[in-house]
TORFIGU-901066 format. One line per 8 residues: number of its first residue (from 1); their letters; for each residue x, y, z of C-alpha. Coordinates in Angstrom, 1 decimal. Layout:
N
NUM = a = X,Y,Z ~ ...;
END
This chain:
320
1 = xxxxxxxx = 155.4,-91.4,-30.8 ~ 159.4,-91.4,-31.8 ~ 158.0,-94.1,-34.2 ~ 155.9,-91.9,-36.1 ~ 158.4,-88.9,-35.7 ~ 161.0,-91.4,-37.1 ~ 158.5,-92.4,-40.2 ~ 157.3,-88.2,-40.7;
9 = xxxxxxxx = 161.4,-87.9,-41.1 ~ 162.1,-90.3,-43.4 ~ 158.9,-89.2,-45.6 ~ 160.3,-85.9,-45.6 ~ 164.1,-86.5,-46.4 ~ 162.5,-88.5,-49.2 ~ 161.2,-85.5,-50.6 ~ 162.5,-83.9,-53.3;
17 = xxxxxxxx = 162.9,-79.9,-52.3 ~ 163.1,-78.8,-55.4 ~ 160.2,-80.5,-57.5 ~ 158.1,-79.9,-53.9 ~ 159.1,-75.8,-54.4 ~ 158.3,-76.1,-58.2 ~ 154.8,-78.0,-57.3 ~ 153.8,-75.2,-54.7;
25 = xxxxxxxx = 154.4,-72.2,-57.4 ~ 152.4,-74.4,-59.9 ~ 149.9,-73.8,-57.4 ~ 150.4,-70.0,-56.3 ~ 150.4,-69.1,-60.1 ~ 147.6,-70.9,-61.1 ~ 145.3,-69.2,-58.0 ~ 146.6,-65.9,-58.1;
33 = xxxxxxxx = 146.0,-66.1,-62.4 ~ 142.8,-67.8,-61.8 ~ 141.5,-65.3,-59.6 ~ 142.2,-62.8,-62.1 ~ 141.5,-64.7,-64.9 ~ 137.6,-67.0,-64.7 ~ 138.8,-69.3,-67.5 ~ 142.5,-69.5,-66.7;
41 = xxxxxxxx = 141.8,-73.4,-65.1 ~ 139.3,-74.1,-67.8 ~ 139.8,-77.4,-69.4 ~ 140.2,-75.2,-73.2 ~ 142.9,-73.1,-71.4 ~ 144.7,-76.0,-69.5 ~ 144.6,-78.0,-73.7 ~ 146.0,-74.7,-75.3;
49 = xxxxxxxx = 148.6,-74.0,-72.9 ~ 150.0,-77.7,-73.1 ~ 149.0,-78.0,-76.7 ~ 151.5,-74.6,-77.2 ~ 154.7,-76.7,-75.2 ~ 153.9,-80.6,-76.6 ~ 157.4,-80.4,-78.7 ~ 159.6,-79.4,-75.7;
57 = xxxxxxxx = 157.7,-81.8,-73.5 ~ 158.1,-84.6,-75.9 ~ 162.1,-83.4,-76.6 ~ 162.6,-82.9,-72.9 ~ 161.6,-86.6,-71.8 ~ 164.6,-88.1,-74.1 ~ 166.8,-85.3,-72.8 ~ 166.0,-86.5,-69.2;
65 = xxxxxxxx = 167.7,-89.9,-69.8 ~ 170.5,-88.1,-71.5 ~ 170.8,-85.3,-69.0 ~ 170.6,-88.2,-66.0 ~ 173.2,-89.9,-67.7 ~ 175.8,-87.0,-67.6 ~ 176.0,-86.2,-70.7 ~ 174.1,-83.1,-73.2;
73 = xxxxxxxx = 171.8,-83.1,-76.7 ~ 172.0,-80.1,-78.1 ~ 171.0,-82.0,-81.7 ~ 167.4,-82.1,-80.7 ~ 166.6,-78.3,-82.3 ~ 168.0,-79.3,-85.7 ~ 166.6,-83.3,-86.0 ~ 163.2,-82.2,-85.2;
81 = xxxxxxxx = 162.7,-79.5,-88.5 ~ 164.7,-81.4,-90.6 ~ 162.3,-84.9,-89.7 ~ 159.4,-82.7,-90.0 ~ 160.7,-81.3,-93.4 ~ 161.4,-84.9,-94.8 ~ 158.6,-86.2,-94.0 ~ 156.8,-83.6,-95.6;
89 = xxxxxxxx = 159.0,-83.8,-98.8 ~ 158.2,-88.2,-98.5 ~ 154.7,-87.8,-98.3 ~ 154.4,-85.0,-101.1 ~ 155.9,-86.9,-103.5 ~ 154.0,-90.0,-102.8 ~ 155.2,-92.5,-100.2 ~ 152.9,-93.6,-97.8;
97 = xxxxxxxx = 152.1,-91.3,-94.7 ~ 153.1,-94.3,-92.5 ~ 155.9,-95.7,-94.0 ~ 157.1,-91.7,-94.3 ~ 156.9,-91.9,-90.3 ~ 158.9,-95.3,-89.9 ~ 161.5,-93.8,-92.1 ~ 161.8,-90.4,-90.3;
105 = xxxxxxxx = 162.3,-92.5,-87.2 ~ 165.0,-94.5,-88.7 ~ 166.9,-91.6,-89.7 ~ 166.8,-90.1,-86.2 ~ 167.8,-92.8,-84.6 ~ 170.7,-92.9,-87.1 ~ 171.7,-89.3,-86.5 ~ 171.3,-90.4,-82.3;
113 = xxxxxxxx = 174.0,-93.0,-83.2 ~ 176.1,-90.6,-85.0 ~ 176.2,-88.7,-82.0 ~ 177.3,-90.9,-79.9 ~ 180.0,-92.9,-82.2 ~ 181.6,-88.9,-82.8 ~ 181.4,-88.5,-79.0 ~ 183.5,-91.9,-78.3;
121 = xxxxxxxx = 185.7,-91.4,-81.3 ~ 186.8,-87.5,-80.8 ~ 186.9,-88.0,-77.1 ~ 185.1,-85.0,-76.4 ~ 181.9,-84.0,-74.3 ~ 178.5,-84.8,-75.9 ~ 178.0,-80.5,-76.1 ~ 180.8,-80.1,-78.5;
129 = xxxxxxxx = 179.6,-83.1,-80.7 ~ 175.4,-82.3,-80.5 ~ 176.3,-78.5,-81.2 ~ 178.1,-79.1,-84.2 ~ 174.9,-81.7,-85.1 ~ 172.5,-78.7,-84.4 ~ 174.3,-76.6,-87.2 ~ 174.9,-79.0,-89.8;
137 = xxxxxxxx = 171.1,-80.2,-90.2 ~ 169.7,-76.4,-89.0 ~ 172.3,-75.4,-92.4 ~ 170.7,-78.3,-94.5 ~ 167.4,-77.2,-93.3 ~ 167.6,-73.7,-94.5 ~ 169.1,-75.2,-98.0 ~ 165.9,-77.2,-98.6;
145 = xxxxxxxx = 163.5,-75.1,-97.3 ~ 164.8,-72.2,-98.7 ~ 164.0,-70.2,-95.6 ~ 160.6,-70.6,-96.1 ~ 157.6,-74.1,-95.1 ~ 156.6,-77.1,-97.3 ~ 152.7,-77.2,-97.2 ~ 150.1,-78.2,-99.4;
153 = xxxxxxxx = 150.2,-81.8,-97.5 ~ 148.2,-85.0,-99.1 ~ 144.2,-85.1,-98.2 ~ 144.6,-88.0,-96.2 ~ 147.5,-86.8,-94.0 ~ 145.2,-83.6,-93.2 ~ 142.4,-86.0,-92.0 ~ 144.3,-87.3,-89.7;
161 = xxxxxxxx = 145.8,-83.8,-88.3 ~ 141.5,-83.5,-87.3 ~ 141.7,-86.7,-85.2 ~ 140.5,-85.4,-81.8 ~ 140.4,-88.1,-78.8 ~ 137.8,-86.9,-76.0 ~ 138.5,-83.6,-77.4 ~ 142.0,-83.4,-77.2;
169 = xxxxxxxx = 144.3,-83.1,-80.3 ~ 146.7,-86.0,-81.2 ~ 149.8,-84.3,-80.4 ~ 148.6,-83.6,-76.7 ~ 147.9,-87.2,-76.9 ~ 151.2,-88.2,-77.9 ~ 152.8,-86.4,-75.4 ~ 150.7,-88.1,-72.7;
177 = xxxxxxxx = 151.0,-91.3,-73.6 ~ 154.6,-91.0,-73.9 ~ 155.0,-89.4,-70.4 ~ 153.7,-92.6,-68.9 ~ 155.5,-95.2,-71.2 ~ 158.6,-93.3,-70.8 ~ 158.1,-92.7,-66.7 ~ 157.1,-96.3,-66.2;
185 = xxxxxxxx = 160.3,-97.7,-68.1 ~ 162.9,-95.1,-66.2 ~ 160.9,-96.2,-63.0 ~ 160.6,-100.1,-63.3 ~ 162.8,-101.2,-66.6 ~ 166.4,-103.0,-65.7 ~ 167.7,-101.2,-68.9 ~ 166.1,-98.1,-69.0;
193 = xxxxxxxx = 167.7,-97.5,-64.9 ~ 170.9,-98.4,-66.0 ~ 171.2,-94.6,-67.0 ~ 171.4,-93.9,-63.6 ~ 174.4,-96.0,-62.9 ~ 176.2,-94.9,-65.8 ~ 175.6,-91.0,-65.1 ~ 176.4,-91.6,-61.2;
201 = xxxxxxxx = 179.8,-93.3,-62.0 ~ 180.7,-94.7,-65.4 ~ 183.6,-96.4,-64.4 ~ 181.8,-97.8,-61.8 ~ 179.4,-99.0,-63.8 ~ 181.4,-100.5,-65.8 ~ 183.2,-102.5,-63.4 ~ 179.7,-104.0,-62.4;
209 = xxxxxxxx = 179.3,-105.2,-66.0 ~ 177.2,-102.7,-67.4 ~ 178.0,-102.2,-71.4 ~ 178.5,-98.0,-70.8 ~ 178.6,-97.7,-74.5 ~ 175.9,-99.4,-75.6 ~ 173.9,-97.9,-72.9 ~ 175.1,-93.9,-74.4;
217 = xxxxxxxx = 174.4,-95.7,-77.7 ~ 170.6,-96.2,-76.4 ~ 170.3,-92.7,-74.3 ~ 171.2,-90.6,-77.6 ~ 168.8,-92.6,-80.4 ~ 165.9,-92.3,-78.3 ~ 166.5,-88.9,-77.5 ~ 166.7,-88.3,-81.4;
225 = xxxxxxxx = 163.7,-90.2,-82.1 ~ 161.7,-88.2,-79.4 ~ 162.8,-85.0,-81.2 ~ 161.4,-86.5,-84.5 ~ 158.3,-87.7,-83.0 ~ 158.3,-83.9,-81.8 ~ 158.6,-82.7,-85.7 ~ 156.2,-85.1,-86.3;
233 = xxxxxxxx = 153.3,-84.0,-83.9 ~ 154.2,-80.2,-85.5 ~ 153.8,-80.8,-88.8 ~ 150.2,-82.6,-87.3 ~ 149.9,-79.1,-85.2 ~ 150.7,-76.8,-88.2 ~ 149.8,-79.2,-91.6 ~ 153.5,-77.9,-92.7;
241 = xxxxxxxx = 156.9,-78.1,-91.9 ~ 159.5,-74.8,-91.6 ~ 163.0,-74.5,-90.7 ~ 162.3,-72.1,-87.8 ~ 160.3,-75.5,-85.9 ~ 163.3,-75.9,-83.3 ~ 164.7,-71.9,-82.4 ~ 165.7,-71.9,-79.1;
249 = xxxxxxxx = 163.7,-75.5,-78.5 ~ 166.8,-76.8,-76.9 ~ 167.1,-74.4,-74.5 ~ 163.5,-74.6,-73.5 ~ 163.2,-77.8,-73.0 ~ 166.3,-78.5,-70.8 ~ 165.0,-75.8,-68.2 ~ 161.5,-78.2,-67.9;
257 = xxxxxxxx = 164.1,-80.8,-67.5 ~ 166.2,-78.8,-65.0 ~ 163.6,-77.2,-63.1 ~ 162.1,-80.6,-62.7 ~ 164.5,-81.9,-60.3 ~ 167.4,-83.2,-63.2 ~ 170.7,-82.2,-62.2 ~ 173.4,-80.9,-64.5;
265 = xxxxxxxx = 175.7,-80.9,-62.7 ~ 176.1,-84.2,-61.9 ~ 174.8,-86.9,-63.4 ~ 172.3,-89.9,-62.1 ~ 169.8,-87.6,-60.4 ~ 166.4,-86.8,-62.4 ~ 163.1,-88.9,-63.2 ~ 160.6,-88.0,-65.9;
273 = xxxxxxxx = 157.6,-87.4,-63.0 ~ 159.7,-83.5,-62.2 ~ 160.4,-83.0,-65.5 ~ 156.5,-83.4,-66.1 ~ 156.2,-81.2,-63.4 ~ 158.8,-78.7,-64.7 ~ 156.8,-78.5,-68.1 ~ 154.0,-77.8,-66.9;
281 = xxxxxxxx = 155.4,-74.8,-65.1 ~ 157.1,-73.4,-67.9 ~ 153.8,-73.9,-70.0 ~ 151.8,-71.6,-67.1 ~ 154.6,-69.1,-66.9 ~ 154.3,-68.6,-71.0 ~ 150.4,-68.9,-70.5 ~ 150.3,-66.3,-68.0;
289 = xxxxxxxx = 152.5,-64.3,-70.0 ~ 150.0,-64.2,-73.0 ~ 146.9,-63.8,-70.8 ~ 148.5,-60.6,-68.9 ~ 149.6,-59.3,-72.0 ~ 153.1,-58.6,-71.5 ~ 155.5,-59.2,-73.8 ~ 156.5,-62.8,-74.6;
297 = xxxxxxxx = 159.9,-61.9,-75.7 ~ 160.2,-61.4,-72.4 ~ 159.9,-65.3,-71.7 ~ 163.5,-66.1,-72.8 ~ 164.9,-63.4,-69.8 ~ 162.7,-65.8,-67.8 ~ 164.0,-68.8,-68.9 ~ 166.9,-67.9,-68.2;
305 = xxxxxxxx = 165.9,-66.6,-64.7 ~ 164.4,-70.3,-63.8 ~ 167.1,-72.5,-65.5 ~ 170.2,-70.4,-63.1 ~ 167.7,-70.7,-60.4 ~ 167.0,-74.2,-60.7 ~ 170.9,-75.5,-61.0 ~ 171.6,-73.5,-57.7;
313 = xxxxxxxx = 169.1,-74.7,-55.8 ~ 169.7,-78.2,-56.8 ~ 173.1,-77.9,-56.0 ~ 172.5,-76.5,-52.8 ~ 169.7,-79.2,-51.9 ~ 172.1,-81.9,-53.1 ~ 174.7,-81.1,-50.8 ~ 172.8,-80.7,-47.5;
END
């Protein structure tokens, strides 16, 4: 018997409070909406309300690594318009809808590094150095676009916009198949958990031989090249690209990452499993938002609700 009360105690200290909170509202909403609403759990609603969040859920997996490892990309919400409006600009004036795609990458990953080699050579915090990022390609953005979208997209990209795969859009797919390739890694890859050493204590870390810089180096290109997969799968969403792809994106997608369990306040706490779980409770919020008909605008004062609720509680759960 104190056996199995030893084993219930250890399950349950294992348990992360917060996701486990998150997880039973998931399942309040969706009963209470589902009651109200016959098709709220039908398998078109569950498509359209993840379909409506795949670029924060794409954008918030990189910023999971980046949030775990202490630091901030604010960068995201300009490199994902201005990849999507490249690309668009590469593949209207003739190169190859693939090769457009490797390139777009490339330059992300570029701008990823640029972050990081301004953040070691100011000596400043990641914020001041992505925020500046943010403006500079949301200016260039504007410039191109002239405030308006680039359309009118070659035949052959538009046929494969149509590509369904057991009915779900390739976006939705995208996003899935990153949330496992990206929880796996973070789970079971020696480099990819080196994030957590290096946002727990980065002097630390670097005592035990891990390279800290190249490691930054790594956390903010691949949270750059998520962003432009993101602009990517939008201009797949929407056959077009506009300036106004990433408004408020950032700030959405940090409070899945948040509310999923990722701390911000301290760094080398998170996986990609709550931040899942986080995204998909922002997604039914929004969703239940629309079906009710109240105002969506009303969606940032929530927001804003969840993401001060969910650094308190994490901070309170951390320290008991």
């Amino acid at each position: 018997m104190k056996k199995v009360r030893t084993a219930a105690k250890q399950m349950v200290q294992k348990i992360d409070i917060q996701v486990a909170s998150v997880v039973i509202m998931i399942i309040l909403i969706s009963s209470v909406m589902s009651y109200v609403y016959d098709g709220f759990l039908s398998a078109y609603n569950i498509k359209a309300m993840l379909m409506s969040y795949v670029p924060e859920g794409i954008i918030a997996l990189g910023l999971t690594l980046v949030i775990i490892s202490g630091g901030i990309d604010l960068s995201v919400a300009g490199v994902m318009p201005f990849t999507a409006i490249i690309y668009c600009l590469m593949i209207k004036n003739g190169i190859n809808i693939w090769l457009g795609m490797l390139f777009v990458l490339i330059i992300a990953a570029g701008i990823g590094a640029c972050n990081n080699y301004l953040r070691n050579l100011l000596n400043v915090h990641p914020f001041i150095v992505t925020m500046a990022m943010q403006l500079i390609l949301k200016g260039f953005n504007l410039v191109v676009t002239g405030s308006g979208s680039i359309s009118g997209l070659p035949e052959e990209f538009m046929q494969i916009a149509e590509i369904r795969i057991l009915g779900i859009k390739l976006p939705l797919v995208v996003l899935l198949i990153l949330a496992i390739i990206w929880t796996v890694l973070l789970a079971k890859n020696r480099f990819f958990r080196k994030v957590y050493f290096v946002g727990g204590n980065a002097k630390a870390a670097d005592l035990c031989g891990i390279n800290v810089n190249r490691t930054m180096y790594f956390v903010f290109m691949q949270s750059a090249v998520l962003a432009a997969i993101a602009g990517l799968m939008a201009v797949l969403n929407f056959q077009a690209a506009n300036y106004s792809y990433g408004l408020n994106l950032d700030t959405r997608a940090i409070t899945c990452v948040v509310v999923g369990g990722t701390s911000m306040t301290r760094g080398g706490v998170g996986s990609v499993g709550g931040t899942i779980i986080g995204l998909i409770f922002i997604a039914l919020v929004y969703n239940a938002f629309l079906l009710s008909g109240i105002n969506t605008y009303f969606q940032d004062v929530v927001t804003g609700v969840f993401l001060v609720g969910a650094v308190l509680l994490g901070q309170r759960v951390k320290r008991k």
